[in-house]
Backbone as JSON, one array per atom type, in Angstrom:
{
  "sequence": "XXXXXXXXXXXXXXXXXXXXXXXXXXXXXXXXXXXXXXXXXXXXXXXXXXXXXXXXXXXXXXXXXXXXXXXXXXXXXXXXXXXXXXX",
  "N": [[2.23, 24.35, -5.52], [0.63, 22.01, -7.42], [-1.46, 19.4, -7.79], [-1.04, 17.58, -9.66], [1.91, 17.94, -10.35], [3.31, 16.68, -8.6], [2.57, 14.0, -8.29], [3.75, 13.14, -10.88], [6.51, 13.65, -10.72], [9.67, 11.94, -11.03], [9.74, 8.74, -10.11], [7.25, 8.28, -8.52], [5.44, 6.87, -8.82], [6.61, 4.62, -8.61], [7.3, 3.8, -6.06], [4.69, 4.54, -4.83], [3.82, 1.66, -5.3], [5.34, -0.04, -4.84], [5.5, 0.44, -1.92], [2.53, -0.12, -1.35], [2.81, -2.92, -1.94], [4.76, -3.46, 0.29], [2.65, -3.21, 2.47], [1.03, -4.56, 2.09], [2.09, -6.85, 2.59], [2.9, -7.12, 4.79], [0.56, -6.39, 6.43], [-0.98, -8.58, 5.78], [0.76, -10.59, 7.62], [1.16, -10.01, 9.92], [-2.19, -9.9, 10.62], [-2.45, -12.96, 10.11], [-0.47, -13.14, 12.18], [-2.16, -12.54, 14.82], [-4.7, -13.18, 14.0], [-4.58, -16.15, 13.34], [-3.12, -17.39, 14.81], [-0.22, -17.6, 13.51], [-0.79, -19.69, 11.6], [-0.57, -20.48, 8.87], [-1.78, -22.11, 6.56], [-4.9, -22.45, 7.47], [-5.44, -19.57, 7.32], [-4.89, -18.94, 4.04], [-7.03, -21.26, 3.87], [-9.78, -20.11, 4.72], [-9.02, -17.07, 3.34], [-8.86, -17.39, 0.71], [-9.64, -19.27, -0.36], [-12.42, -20.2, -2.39], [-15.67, -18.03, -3.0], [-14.88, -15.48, -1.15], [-11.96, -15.32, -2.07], [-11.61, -13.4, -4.35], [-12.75, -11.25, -3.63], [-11.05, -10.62, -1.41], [-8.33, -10.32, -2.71], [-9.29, -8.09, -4.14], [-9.69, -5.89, -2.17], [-7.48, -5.9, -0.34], [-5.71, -4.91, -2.67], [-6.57, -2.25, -3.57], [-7.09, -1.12, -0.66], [-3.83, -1.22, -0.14], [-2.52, -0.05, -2.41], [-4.04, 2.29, -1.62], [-2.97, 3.34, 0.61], [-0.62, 3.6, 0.24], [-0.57, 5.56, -1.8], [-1.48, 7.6, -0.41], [0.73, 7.89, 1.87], [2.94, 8.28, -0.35], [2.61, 10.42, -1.93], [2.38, 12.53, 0.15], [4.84, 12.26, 1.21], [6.8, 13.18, -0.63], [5.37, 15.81, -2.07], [6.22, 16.93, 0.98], [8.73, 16.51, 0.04], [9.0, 18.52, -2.74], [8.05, 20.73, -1.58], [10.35, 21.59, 0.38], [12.42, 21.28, -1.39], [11.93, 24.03, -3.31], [11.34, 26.03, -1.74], [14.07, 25.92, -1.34], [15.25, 27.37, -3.26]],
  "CA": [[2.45, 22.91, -5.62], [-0.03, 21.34, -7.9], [-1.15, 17.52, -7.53], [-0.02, 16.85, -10.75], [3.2, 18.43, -10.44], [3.4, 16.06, -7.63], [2.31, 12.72, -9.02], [4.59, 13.83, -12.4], [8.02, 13.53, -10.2], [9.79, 10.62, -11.17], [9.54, 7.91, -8.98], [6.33, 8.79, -7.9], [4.16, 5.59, -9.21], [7.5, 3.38, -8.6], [7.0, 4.41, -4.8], [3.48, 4.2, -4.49], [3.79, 0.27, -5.58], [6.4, -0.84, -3.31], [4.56, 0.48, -0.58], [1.53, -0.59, -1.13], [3.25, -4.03, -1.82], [5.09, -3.57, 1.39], [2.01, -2.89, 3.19], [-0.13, -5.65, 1.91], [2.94, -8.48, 2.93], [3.17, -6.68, 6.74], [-1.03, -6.05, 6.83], [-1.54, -10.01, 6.14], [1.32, -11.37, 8.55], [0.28, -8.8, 11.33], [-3.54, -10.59, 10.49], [-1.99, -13.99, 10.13], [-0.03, -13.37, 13.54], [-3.19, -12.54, 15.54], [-6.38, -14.25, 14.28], [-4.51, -17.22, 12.9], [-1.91, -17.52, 15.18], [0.58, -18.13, 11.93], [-1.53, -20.76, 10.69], [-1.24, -20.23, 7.53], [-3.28, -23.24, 6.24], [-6.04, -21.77, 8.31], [-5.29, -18.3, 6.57], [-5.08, -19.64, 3.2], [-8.1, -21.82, 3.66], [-10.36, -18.83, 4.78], [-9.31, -16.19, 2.79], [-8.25, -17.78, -0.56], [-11.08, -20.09, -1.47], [-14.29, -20.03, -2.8], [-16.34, -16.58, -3.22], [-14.15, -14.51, -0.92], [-10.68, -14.89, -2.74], [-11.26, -12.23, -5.13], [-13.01, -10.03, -2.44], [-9.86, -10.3, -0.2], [-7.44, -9.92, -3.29], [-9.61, -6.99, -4.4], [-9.39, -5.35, -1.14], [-6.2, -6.03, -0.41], [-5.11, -4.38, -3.76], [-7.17, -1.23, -3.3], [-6.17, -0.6, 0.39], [-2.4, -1.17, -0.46], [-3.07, 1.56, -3.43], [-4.95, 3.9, -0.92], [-2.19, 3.55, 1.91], [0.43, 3.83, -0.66], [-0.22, 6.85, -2.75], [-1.55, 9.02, 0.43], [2.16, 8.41, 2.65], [4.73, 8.35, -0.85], [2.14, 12.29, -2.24], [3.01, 13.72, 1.32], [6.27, 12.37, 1.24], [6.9, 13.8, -2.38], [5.07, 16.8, -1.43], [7.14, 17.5, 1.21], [10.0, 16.82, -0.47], [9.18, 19.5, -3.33], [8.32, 22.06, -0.71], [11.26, 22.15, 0.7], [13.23, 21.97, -2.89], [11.21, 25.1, -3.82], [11.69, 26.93, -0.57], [15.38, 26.06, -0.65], [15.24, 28.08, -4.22]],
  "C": [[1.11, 22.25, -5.98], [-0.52, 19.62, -7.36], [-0.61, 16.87, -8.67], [1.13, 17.25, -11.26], [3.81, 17.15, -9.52], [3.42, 14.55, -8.03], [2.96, 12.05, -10.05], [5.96, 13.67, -12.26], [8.36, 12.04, -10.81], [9.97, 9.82, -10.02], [8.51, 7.67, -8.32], [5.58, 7.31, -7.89], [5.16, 4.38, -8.43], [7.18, 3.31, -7.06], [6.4, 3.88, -4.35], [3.19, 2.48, -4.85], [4.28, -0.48, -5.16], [6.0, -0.5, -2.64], [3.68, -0.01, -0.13], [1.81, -2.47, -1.34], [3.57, -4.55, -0.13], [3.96, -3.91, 2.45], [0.84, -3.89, 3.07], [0.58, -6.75, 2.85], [2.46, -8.05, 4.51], [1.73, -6.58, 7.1], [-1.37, -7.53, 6.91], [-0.99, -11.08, 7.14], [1.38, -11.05, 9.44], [-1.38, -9.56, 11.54], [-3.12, -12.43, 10.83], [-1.43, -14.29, 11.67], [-1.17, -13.7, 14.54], [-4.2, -13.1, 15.52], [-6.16, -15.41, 13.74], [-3.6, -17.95, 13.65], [-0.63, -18.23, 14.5], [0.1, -19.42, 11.62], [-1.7, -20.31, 9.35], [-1.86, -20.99, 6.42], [-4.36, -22.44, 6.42], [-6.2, -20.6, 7.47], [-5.82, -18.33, 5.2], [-6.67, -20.35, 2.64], [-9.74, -20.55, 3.62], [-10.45, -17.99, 3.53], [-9.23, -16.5, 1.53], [-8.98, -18.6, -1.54], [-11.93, -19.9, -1.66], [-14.55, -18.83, -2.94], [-15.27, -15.46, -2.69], [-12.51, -14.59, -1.22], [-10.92, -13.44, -3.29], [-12.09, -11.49, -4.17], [-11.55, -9.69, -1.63], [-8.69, -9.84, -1.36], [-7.65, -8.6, -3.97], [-9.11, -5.96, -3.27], [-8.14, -5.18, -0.2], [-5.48, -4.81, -1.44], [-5.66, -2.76, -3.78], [-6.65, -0.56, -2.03], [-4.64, -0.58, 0.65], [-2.23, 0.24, -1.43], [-3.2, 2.93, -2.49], [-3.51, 4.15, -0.22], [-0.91, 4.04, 0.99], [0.74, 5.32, -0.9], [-0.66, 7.87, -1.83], [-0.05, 9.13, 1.22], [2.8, 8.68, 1.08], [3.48, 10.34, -1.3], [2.9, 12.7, -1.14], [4.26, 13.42, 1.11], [7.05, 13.17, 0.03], [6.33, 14.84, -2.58], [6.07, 17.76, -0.79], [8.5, 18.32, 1.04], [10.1, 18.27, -1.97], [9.48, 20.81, -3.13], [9.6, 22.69, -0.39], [12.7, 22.69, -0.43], [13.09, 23.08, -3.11], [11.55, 25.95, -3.33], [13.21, 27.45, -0.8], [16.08, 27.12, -2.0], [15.48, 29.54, -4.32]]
}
């Protein structure tokens, strides 16, 4: 089981982009809950203006990516293994 046998499945990218979507919405209203207590003015104002927008939308977009494509590989991984096995 290659990585680019792996990566190559279909669905693979479609996956890794809804997740990391998923995981951005639930990572900023999990953040939003706790250090803003849903203020999201407050939130907004912070992270969205001036210099650190594109830091937070960078970082954001990168750690959604990372978190993404390491759970849907294993999951897509897995799932070959056991295709292969069941061969």
């Amino acid at each position: 089981m290659s990585f680019k046998e792996v990566i190559s499945v279909k669905g693979f990218w479609k996956s890794v982009i809804f997740l990391a979507i998923a995981f951005i919405i639930i990572y900023n209203l999990i953040n939003i809950g706790f250090s803003y207590n849903f203020n999201f003015d407050a939130f907004i104002d912070e992270k969205l203006t001036g210099t650190m927008a594109l830091r937070f939308i960078v970082a954001n977009l990168i750690g959604g990516f990372i978190y993404g494509f390491i759970v849907v590989f294993l999951q897509f991984r897995g799932k070959l293994k056991r295709e292969q096995k069941e061969r």
